[in-house]
CHARMM internal coordinates of N, CA and C (Angstrom, degrees):
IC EDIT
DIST 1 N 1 CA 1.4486
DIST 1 CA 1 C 1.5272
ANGL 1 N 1 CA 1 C 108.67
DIST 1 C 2 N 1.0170
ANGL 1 CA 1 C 2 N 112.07
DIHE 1 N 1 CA 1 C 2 N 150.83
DIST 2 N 2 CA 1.4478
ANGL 1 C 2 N 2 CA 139.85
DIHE 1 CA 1 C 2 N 2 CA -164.00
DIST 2 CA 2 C 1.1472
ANGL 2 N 2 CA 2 C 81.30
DIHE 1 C 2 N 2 CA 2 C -106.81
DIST 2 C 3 N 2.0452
ANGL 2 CA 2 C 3 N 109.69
DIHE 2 N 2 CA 2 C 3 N 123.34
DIST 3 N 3 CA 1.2590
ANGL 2 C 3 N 3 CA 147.66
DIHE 2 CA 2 C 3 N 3 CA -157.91
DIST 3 CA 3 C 1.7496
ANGL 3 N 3 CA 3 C 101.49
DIHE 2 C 3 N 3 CA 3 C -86.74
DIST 3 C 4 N 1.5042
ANGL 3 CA 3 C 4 N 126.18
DIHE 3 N 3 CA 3 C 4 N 124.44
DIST 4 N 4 CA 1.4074
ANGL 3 C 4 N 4 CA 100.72
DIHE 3 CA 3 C 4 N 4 CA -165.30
DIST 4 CA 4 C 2.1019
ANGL 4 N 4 CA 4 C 92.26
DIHE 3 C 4 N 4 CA 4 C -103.53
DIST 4 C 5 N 1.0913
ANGL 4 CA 4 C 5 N 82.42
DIHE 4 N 4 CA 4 C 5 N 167.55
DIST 5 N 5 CA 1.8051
ANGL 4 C 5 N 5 CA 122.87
DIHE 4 CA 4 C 5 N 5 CA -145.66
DIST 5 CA 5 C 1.9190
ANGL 5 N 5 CA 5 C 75.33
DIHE 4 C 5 N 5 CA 5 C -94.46
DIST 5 C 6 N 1.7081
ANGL 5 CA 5 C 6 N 84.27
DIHE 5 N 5 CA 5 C 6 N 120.00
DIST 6 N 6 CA 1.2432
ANGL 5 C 6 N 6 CA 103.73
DIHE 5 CA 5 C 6 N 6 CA 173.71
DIST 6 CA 6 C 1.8955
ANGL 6 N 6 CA 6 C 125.29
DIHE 5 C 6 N 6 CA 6 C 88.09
DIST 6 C 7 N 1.5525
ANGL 6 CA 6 C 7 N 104.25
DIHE 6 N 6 CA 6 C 7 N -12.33
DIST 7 N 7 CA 1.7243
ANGL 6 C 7 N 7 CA 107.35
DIHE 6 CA 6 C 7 N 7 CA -167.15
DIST 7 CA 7 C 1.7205
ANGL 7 N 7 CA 7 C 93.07
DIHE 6 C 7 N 7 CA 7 C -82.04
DIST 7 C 8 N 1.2370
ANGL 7 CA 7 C 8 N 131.04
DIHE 7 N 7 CA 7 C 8 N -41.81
DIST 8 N 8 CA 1.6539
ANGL 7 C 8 N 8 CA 123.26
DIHE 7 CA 7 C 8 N 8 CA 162.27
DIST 8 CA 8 C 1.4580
ANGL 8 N 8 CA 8 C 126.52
DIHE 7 C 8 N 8 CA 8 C -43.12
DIST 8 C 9 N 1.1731
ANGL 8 CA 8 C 9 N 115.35
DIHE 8 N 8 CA 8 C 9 N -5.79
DIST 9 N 9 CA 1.7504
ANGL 8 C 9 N 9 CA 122.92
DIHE 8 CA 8 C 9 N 9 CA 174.33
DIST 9 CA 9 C 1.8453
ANGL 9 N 9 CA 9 C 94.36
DIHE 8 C 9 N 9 CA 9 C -112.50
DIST 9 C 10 N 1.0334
ANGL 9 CA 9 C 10 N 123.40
DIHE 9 N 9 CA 9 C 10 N -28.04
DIST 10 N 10 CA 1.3108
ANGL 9 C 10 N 10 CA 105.10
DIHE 9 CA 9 C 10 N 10 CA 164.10
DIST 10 CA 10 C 2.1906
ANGL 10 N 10 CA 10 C 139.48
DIHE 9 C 10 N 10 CA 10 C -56.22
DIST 10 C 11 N 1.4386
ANGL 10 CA 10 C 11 N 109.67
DIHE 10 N 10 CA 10 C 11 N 133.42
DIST 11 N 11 CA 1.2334
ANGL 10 C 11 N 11 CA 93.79
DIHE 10 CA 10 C 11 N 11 CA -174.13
DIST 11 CA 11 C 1.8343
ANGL 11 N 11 CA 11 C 110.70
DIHE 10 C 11 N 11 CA 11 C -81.69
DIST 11 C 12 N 1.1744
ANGL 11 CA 11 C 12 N 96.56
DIHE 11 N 11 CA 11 C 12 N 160.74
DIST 12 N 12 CA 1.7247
ANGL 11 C 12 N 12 CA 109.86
DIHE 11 CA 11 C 12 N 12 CA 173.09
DIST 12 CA 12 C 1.7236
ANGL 12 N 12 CA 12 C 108.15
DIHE 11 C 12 N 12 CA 12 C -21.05
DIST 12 C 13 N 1.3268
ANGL 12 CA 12 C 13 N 126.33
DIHE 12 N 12 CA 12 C 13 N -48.05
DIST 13 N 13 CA 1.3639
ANGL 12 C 13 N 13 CA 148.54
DIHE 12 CA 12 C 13 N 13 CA -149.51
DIST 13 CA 13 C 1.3817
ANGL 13 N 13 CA 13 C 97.21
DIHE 12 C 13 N 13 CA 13 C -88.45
DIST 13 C 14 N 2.1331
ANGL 13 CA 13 C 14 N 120.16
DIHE 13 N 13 CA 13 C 14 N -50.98
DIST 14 N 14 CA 0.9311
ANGL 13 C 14 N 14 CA 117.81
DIHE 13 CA 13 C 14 N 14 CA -161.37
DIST 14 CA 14 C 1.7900
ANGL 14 N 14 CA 14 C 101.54
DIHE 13 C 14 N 14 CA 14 C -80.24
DIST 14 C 15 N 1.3767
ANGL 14 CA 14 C 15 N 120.29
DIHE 14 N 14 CA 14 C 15 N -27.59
DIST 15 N 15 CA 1.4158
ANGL 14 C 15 N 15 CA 128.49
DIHE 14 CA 14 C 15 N 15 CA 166.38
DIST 15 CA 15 C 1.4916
ANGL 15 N 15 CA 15 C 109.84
DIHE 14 C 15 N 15 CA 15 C -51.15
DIST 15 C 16 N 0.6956
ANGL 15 CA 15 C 16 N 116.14
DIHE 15 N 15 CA 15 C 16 N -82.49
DIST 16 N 16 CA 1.7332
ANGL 15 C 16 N 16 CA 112.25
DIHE 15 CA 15 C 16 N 16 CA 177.38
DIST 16 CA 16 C 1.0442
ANGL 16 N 16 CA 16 C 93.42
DIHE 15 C 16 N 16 CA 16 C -24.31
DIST 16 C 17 N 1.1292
ANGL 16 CA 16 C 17 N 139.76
DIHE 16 N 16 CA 16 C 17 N -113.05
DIST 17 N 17 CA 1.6871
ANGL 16 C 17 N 17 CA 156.33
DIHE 16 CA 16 C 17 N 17 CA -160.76
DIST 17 CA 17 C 1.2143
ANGL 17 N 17 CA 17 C 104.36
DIHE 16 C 17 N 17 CA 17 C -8.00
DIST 17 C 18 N 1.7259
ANGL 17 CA 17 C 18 N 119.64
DIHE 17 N 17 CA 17 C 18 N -59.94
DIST 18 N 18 CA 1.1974
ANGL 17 C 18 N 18 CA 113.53
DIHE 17 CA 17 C 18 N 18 CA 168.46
DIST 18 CA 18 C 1.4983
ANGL 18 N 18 CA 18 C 136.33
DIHE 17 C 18 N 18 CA 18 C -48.85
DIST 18 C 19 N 1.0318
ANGL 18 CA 18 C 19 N 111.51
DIHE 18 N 18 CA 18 C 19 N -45.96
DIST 19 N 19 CA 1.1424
ANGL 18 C 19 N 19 CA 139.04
DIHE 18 CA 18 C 19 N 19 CA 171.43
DIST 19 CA 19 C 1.7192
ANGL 19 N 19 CA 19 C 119.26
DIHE 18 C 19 N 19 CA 19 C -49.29
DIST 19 C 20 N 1.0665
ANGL 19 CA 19 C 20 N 99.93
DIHE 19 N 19 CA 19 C 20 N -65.44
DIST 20 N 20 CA 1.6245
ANGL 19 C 20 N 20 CA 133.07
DIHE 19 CA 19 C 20 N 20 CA 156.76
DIST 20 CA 20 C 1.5887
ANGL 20 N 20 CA 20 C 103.22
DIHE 19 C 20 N 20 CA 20 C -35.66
DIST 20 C 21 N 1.0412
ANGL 20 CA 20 C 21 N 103.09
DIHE 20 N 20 CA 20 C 21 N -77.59
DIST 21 N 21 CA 1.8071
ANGL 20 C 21 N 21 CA 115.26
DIHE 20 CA 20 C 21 N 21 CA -164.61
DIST 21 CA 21 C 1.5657
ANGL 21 N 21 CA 21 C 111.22
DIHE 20 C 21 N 21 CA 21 C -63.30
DIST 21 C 22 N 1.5989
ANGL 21 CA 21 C 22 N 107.63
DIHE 21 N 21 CA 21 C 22 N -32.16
DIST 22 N 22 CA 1.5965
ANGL 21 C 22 N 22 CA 103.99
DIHE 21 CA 21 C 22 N 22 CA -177.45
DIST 22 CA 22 C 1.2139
ANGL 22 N 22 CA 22 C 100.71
DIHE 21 C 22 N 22 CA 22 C -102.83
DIST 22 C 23 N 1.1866
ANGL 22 CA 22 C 23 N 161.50
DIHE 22 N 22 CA 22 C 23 N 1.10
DIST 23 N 23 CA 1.3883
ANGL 22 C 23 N 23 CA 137.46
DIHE 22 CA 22 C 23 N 23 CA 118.80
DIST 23 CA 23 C 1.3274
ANGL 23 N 23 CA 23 C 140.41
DIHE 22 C 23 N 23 CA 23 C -35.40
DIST 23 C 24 N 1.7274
ANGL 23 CA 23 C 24 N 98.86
DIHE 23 N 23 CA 23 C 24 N -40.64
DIST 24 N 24 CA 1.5711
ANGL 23 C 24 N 24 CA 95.83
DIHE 23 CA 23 C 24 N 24 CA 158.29
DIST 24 CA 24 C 1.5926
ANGL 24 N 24 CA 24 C 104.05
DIHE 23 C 24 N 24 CA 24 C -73.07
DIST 24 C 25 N 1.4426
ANGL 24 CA 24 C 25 N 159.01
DIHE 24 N 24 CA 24 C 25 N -86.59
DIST 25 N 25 CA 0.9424
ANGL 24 C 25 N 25 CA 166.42
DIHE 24 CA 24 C 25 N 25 CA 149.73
DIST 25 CA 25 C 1.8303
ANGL 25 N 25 CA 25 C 85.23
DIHE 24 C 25 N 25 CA 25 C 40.96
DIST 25 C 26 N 1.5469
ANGL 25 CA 25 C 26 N 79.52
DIHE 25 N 25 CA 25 C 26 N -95.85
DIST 26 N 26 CA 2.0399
ANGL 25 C 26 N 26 CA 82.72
DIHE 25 CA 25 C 26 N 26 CA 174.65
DIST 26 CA 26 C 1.3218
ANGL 26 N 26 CA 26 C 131.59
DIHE 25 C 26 N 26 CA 26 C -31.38
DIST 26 C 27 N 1.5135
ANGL 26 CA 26 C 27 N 127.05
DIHE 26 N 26 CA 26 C 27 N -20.75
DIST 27 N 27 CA 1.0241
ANGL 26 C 27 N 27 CA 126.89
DIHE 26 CA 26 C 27 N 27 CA -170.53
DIST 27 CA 27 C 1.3057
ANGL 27 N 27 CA 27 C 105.07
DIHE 26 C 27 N 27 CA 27 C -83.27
DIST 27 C 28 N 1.5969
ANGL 27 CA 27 C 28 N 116.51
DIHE 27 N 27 CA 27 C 28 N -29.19
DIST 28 N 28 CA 1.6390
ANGL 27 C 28 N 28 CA 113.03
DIHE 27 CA 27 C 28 N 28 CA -171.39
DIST 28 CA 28 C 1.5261
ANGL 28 N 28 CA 28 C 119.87
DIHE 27 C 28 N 28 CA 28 C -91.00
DIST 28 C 29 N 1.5362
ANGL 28 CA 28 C 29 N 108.37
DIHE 28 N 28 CA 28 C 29 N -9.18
DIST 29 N 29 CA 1.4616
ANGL 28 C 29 N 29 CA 117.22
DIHE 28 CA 28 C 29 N 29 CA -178.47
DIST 29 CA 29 C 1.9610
ANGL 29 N 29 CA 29 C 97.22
DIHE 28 C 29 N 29 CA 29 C -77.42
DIST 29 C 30 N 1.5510
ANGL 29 CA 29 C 30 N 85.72
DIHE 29 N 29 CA 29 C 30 N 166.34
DIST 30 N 30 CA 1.4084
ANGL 29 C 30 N 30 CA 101.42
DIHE 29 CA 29 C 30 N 30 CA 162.26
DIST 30 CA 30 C 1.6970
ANGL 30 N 30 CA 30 C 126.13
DIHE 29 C 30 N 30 CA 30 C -84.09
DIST 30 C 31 N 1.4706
ANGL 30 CA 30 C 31 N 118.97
DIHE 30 N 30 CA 30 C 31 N 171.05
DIST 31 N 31 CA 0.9433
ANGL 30 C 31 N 31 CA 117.95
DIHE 30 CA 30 C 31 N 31 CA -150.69
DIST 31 CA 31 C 1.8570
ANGL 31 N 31 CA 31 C 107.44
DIHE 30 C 31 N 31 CA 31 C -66.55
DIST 31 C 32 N 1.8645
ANGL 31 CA 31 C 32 N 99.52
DIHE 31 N 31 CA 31 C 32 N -34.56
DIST 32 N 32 CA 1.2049
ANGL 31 C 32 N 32 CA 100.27
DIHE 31 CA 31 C 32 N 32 CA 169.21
DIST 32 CA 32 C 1.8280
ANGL 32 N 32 CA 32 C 122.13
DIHE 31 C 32 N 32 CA 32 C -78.08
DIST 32 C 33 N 1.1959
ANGL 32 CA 32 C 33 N 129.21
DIHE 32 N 32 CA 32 C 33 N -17.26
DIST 33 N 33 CA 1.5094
ANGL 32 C 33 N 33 CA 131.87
DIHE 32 CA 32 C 33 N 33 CA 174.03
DIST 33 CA 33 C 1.6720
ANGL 33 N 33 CA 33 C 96.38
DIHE 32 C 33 N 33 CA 33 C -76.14
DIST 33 C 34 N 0.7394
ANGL 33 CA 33 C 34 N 102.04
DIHE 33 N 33 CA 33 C 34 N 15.45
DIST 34 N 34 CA 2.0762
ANGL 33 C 34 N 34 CA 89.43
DIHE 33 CA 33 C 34 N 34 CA -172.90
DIST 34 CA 34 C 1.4363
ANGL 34 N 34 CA 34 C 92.01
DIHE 33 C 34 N 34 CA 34 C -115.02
DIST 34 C 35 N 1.7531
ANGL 34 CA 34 C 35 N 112.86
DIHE 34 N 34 CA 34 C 35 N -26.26
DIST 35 N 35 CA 1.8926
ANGL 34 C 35 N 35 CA 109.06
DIHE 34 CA 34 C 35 N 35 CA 165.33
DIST 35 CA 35 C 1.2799
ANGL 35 N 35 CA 35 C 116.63
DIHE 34 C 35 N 35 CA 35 C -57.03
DIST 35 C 36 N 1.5641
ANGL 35 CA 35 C 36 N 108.00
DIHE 35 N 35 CA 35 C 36 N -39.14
DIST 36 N 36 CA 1.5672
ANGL 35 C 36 N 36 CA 103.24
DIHE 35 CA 35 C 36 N 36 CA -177.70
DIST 36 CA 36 C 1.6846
ANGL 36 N 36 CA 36 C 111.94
DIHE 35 C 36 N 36 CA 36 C -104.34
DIST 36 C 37 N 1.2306
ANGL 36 CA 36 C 37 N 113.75
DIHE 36 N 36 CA 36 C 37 N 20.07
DIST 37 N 37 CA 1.1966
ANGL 36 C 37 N 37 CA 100.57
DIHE 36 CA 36 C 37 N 37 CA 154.35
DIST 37 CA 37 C 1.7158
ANGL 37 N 37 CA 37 C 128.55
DIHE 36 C 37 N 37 CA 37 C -138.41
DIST 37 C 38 N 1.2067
ANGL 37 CA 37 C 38 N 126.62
DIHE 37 N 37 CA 37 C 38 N 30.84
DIST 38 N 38 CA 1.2269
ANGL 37 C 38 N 38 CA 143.78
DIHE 37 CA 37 C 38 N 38 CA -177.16
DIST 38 CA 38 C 1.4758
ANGL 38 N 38 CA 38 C 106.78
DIHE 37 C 38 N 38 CA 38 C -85.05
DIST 38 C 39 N 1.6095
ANGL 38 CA 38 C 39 N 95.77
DIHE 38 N 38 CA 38 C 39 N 169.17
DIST 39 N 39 CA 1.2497
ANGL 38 C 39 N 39 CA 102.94
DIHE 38 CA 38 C 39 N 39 CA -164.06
DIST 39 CA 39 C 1.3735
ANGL 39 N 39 CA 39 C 134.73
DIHE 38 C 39 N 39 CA 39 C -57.54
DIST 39 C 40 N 1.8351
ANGL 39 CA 39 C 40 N 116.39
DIHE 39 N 39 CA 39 C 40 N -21.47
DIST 40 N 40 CA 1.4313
ANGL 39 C 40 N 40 CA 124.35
DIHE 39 CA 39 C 40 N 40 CA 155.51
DIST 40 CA 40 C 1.3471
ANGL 40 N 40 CA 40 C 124.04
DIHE 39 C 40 N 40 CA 40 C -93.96
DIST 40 C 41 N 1.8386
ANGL 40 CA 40 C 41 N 112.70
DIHE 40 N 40 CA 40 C 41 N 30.08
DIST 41 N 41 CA 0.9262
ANGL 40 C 41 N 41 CA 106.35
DIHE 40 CA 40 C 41 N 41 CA 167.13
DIST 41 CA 41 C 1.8045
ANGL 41 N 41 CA 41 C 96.23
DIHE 40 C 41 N 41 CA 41 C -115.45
DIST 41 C 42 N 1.3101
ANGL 41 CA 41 C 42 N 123.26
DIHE 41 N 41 CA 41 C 42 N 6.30
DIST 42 N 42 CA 1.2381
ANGL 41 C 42 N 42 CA 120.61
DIHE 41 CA 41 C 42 N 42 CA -177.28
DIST 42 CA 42 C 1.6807
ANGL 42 N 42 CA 42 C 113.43
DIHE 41 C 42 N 42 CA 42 C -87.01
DIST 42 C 43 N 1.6922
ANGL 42 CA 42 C 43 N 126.32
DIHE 42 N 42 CA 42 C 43 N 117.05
DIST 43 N 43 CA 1.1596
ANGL 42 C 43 N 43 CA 129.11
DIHE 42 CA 42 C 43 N 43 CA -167.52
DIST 43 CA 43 C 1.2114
ANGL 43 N 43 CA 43 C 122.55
DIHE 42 C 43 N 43 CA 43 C -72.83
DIST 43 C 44 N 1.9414
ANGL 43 CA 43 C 44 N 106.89
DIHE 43 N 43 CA 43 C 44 N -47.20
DIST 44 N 44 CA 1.3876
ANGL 43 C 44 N 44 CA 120.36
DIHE 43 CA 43 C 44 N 44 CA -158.88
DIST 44 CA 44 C 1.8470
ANGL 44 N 44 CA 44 C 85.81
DIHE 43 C 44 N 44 CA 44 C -143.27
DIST 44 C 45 N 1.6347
ANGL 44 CA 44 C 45 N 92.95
DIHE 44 N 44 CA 44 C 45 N 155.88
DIST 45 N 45 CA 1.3948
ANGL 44 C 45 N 45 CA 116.88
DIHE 44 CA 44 C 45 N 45 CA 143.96
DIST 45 CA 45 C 0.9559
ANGL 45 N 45 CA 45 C 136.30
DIHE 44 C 45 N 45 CA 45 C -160.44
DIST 45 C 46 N 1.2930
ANGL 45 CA 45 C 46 N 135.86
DIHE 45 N 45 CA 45 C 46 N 139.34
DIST 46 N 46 CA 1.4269
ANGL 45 C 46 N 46 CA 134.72
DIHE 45 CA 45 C 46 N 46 CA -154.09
DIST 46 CA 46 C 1.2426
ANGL 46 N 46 CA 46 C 101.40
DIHE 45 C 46 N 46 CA 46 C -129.84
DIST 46 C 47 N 1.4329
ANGL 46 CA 46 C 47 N 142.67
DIHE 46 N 46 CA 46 C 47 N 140.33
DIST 47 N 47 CA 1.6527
ANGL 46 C 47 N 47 CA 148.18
DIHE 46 CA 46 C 47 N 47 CA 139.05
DIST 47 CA 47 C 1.8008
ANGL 47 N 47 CA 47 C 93.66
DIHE 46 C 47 N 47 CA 47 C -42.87
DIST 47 C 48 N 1.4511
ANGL 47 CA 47 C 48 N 91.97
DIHE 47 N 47 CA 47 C 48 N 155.27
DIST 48 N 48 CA 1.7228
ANGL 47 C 48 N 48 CA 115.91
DIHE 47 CA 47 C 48 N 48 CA -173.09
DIST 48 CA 48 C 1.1193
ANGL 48 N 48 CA 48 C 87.69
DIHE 47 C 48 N 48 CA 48 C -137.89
DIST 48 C 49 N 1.4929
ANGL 48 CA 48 C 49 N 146.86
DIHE 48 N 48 CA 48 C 49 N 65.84
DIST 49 N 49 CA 2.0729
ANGL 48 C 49 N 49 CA 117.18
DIHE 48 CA 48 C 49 N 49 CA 176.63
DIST 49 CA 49 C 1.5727
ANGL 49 N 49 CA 49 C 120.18
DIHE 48 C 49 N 49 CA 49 C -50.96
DIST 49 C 50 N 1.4294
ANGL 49 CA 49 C 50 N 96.48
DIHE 49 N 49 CA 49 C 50 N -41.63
DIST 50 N 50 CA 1.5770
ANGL 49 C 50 N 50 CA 107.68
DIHE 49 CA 49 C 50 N 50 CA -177.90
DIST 50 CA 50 C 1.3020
ANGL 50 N 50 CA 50 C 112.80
DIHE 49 C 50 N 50 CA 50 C -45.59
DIST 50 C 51 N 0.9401
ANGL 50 CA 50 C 51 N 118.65
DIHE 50 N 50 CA 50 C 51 N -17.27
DIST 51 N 51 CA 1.9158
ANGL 50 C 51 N 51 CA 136.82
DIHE 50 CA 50 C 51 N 51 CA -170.75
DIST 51 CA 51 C 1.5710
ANGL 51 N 51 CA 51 C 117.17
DIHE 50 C 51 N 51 CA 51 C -122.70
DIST 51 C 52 N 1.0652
ANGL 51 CA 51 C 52 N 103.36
DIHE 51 N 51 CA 51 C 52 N -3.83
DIST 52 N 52 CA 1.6479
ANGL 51 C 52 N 52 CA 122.92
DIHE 51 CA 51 C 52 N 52 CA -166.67
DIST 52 CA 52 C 1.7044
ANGL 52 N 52 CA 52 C 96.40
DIHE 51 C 52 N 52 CA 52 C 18.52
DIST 52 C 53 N 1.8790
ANGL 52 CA 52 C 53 N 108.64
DIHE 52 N 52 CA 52 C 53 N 69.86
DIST 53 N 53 CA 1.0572
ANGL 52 C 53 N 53 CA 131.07
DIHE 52 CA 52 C 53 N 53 CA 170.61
DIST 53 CA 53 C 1.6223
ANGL 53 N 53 CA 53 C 126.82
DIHE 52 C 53 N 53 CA 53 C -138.56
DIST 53 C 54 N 1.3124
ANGL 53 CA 53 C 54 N 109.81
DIHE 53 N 53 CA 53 C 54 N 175.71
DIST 54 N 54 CA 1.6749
ANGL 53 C 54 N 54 CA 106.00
DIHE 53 CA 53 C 54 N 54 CA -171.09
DIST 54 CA 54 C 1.5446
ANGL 54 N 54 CA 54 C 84.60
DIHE 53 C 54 N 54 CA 54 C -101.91
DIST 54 C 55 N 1.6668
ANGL 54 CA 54 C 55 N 127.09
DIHE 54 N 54 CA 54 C 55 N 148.81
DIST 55 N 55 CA 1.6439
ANGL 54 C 55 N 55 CA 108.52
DIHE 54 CA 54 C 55 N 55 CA 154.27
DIST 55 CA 55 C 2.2523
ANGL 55 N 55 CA 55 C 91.59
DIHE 54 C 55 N 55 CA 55 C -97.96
DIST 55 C 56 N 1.3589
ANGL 55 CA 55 C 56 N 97.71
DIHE 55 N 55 CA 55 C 56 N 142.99
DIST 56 N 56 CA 1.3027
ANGL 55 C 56 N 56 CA 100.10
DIHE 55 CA 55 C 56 N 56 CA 175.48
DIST 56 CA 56 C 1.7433
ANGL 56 N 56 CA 56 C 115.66
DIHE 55 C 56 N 56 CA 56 C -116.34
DIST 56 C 57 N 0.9104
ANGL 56 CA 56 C 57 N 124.22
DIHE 56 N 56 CA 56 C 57 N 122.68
DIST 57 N 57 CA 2.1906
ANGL 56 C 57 N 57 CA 131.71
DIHE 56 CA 56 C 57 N 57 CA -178.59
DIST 57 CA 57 C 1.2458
ANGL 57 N 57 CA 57 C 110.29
DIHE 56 C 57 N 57 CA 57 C -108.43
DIST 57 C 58 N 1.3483
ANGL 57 CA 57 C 58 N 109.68
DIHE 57 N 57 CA 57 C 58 N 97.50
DIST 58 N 58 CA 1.7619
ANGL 57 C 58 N 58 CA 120.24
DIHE 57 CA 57 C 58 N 58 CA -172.05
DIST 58 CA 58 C 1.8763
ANGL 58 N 58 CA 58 C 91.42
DIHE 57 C 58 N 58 CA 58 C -79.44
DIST 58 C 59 N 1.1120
ANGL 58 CA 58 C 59 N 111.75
DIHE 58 N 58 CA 58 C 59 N 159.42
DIST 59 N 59 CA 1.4021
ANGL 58 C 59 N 59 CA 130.15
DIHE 58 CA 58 C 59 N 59 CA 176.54
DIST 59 CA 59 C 1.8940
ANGL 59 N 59 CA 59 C 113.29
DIHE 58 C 59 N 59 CA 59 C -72.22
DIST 59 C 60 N 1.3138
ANGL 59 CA 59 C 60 N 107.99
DIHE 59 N 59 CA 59 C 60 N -24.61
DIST 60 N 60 CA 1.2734
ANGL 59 C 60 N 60 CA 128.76
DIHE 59 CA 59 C 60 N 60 CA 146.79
DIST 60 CA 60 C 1.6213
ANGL 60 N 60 CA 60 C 118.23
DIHE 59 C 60 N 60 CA 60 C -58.26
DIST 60 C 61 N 1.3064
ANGL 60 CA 60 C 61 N 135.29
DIHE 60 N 60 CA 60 C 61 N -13.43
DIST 61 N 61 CA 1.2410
ANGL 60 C 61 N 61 CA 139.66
DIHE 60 CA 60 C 61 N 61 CA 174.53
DIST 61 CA 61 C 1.2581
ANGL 61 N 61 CA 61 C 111.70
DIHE 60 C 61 N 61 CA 61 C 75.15
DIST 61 C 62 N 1.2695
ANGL 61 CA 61 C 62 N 130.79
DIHE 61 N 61 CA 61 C 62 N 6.28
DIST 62 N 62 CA 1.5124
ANGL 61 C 62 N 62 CA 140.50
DIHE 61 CA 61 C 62 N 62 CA 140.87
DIST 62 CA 62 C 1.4556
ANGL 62 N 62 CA 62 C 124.23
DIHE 61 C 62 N 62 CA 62 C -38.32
DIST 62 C 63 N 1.1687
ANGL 62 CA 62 C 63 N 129.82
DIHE 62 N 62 CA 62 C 63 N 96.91
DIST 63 N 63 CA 1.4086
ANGL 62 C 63 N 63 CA 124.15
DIHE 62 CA 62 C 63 N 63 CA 166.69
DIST 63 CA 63 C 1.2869
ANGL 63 N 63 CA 63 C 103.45
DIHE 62 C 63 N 63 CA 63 C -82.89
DIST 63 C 64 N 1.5552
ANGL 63 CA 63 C 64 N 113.96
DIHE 63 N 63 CA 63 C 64 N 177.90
DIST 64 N 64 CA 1.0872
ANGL 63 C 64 N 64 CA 130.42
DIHE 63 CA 63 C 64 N 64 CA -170.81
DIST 64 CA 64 C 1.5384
ANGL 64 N 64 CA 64 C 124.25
DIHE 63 C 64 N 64 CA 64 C -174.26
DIST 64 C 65 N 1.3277
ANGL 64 CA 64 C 65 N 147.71
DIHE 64 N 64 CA 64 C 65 N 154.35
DIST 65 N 65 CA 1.2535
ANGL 64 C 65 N 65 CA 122.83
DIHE 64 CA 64 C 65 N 65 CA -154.98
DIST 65 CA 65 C 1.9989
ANGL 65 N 65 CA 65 C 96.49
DIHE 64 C 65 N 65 CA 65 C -144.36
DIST 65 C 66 N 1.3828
ANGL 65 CA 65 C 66 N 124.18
DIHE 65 N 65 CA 65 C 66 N 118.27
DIST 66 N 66 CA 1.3240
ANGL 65 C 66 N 66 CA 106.62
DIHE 65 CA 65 C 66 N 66 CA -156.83
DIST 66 CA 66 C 1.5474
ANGL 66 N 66 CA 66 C 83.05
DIHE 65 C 66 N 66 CA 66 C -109.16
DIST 66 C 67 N 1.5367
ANGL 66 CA 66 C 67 N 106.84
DIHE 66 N 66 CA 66 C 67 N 136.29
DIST 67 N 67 CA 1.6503
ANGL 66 C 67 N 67 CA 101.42
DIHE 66 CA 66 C 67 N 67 CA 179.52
DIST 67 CA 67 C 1.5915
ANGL 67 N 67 CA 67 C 101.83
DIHE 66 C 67 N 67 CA 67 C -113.13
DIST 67 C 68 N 1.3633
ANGL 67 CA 67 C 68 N 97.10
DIHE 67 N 67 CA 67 C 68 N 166.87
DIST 68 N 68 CA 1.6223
ANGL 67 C 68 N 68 CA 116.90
DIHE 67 CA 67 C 68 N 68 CA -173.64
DIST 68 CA 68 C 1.4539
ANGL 68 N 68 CA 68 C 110.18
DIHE 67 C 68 N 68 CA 68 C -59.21
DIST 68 C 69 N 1.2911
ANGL 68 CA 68 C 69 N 105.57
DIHE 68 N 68 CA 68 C 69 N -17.31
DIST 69 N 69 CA 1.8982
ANGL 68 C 69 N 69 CA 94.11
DIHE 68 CA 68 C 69 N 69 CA -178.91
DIST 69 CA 69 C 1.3206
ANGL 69 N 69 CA 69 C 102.87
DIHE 68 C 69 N 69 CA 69 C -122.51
DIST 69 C 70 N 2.1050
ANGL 69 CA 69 C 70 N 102.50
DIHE 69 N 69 CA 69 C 70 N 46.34
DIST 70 N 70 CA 1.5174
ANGL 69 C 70 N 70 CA 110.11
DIHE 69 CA 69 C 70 N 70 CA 171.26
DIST 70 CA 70 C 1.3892
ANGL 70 N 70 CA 70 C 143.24
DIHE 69 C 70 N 70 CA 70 C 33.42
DIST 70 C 71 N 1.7090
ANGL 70 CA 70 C 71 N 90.58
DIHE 70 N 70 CA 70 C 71 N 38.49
DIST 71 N 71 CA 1.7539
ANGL 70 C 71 N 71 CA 100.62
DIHE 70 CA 70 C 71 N 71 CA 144.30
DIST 71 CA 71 C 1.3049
ANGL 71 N 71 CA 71 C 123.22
DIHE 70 C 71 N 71 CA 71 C -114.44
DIST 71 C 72 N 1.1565
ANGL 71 CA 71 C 72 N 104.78
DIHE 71 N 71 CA 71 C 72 N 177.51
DIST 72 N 72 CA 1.2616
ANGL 71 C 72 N 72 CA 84.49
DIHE 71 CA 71 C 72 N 72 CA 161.59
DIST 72 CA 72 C 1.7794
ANGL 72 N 72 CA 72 C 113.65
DIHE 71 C 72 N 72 CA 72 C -160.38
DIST 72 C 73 N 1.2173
ANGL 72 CA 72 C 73 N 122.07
DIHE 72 N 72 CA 72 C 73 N -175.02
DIST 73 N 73 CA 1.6580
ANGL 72 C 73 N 73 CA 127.99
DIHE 72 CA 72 C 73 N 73 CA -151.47
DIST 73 CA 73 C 1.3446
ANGL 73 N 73 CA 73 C 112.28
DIHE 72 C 73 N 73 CA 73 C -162.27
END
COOR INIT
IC SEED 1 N 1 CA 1 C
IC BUILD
């Protein structure tokens, strides 16, 4: 798997979250939306503090924004 862009500048705290939040995420898609949005389909991630959120860039060109009280938008 192709290493995603940006999760090495994340802290311990902001990993979880991610982690955390797109599993649930995944859990609610269908069997085919979970092709385009799994973990080697995820491009970028960035910390948001201002949002105490993840920003997430699927390879599909889907952003997405995973927040601390695990939703996400």
């Amino acid at each position: 798997m192709i290493p995603i862009q940006g999760y090495e500048h994340l802290t311990d705290a902001e990993r979880r979250l991610f982690i955390r939040v797109h599993q649930k995420h995944l859990s609610s898609l269908t069997d085919k939306e979970r092709e385009q949005y799994g973990l080697g389909n995820v491009v970028e991630v960035k910390a948001n503090p201002q949002q105490a959120a993840i920003d997430v860039r699927f390879s599909n060109g889907e952003q997405k924004q995973f927040t601390a009280k695990g939703i996400w938008h």
